[in-house]
C-alpha positions in Angstrom: 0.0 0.0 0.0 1.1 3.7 -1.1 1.0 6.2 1.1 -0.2 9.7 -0.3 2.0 12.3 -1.5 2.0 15.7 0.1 0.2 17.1 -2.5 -2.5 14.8 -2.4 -3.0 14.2 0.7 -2.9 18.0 1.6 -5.8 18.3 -1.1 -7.6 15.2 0.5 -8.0 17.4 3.6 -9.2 20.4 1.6 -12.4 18.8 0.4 -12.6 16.5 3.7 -12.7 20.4 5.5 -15.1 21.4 2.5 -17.6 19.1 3.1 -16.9 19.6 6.8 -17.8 23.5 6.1 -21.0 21.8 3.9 -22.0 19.8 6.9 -22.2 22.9 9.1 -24.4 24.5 6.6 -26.3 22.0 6.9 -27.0 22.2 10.8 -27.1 26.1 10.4 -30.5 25.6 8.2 -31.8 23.3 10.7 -31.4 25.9 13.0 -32.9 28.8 10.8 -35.8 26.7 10.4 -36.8 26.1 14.3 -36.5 29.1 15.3 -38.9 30.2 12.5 -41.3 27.8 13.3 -40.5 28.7 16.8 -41.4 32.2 15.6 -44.6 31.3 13.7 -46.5 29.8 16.6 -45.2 32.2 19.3 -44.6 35.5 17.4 -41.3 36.4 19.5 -40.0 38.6 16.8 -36.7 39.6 18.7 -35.6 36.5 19.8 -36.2 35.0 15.7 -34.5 38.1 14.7 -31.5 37.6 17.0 -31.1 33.9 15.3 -31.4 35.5 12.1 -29.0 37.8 12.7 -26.3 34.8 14.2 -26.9 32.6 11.5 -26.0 35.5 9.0 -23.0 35.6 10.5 -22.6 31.8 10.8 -23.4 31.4 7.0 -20.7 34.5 6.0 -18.4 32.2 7.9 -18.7 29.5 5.9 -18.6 31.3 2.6 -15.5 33.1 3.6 -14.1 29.7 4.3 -14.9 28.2 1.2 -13.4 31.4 -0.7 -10.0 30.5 1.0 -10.5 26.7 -0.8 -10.9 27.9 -3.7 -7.9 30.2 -3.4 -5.8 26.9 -2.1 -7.3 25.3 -5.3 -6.2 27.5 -7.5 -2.7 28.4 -5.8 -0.1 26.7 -8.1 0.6 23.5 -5.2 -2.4 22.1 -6.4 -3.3 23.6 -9.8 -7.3 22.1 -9.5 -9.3 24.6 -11.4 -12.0 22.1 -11.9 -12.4 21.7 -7.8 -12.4 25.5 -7.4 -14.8 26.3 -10.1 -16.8 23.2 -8.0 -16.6 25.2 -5.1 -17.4 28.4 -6.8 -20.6 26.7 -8.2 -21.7 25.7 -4.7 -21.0 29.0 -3.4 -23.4 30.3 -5.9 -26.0 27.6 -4.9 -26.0 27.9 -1.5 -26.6 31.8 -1.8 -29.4 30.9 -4.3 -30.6 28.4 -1.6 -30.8 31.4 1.3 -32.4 33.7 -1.0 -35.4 31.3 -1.9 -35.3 30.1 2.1 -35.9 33.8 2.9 -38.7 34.0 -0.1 -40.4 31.3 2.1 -40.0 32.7 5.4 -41.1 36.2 4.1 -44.1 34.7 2.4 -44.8 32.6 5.5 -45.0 35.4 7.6 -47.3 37.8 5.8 -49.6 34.4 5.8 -52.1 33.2 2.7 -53.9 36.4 1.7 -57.3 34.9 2.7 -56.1 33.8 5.9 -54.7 37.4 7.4 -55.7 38.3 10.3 -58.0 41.6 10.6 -57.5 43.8 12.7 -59.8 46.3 14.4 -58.6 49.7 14.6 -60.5 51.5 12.6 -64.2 49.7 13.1 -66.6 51.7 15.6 -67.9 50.7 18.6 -71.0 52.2 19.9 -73.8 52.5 22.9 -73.7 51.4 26.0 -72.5 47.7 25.0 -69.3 48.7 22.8 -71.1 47.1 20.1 -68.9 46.4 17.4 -69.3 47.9 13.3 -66.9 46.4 11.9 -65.4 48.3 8.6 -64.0 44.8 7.4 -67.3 43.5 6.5 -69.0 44.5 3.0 -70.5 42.6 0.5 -68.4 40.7 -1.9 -68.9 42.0 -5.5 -67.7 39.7 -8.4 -64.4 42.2 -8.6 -63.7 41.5 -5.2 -64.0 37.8 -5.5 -62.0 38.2 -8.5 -59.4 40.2 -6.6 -59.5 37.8 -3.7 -58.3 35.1 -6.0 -56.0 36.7 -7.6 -54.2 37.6 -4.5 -54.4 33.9 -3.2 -53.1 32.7 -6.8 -50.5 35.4 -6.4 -49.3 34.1 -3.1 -49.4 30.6 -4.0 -47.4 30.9 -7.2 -44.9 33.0 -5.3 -44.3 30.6 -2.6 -44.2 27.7 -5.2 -41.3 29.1 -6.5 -39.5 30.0 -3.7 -39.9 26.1 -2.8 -38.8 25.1 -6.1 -35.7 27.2 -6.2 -34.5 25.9 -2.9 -35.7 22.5 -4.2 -33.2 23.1 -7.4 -30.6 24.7 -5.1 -30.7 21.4 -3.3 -30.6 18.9 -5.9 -27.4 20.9 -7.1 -26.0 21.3 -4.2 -25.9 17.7 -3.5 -24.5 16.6 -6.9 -21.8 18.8 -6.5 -20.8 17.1 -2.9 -21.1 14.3 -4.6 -18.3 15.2 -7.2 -16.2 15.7 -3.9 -17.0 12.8 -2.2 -15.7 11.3 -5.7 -12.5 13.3 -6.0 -11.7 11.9 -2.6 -12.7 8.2 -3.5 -10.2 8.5 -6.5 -7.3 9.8 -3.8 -8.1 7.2 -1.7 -8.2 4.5 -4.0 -4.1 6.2 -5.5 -3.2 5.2 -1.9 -4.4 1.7 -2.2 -2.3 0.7 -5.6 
């Protein structure tokens, strides 16, 4: 059995610490997404805002770190364009990913147009018993039916796509780890012969 050259093994730990970097992505999402459904049933805005604003952080860490990969993979000691342009394409992937996550979260938050809550402000309330007039309720025309559904359509096309583009982001995402998870199969495998 051959042991690894310098070179190869130093690049074996490169992608081993890229998909390390992945891995903690990975767990940072998890995260984003329990504290927003953390947020959705209890409304604590500050404390979802505070995760929001760690994780930012969290996930400019990792891109930063995966920039310096790409640098290593392009210095001349390794010379591995293809990796770095790998890399690169993740990069752009993961930022499509957050985008489309945030799409979601957005969309989630303002709720399905004919599920918003109404509030009460403005409506009257009169006599000795407060009674309520309510402003908020008129008789549906055909153009407000028609509007109604338009803004559910609206909404629901929106949110489809956000869920599709992380869906996508995903799907390429994972093949590109998997190109790593090769690379480092084939240095492996040079160690074996």
């Amino acid at each position: 059995m051959e042991a690894l050259s310098d070179d190869d093994a130093s690049l074996l730990e490169l992608l081993r610490r890229f998909l390390s970097i992945q891995h903690r992505r990975a767990s940072i999402y998890s995260r984003l997404n329990s504290a927003f459904q953390d947020y959705l049933q209890t409304g604590a805005e500050a404390a979802y805002q505070q995760v929001c604003s760690q994780i930012t952080t969290e996930f400019s860490d990792c891109s930063k770190q995966v920039l310096k990969l790409e640098v290593l993979f392009r210095s001349p000691k390794h010379d591995r364009e293809d990796l770095a342009n790998l890399l690169q394409s993740v990069q752009v992937q993961e930022k499509q990913k957050l985008h489309m996550t945030a799409q979601i979260q957005v969309l989630k938050r303002a709720g399905r147009p004919s599920e918003r809550v109404v509030t009460h402000d403005q409506c009257r309330f009169e006599g000795r018993n407060h009674q309520h007039h309510c402003i908020h309720v008129r008789e549906i025309s055909v153009a407000d039916g028609l509007e109604d559904a338009e803004a559910e359509f609206e909404y629901n096309a929106a949110l489809s796509e956000a869920v599709k583009g992380v869906q996508d982001a995903v799907s390429a995402i994972n093949e590109y780890i998997e190109e790593v998870r090769y690379e480092i199969d084939d240095l492996q495998a040079s160690q074996s012969k």
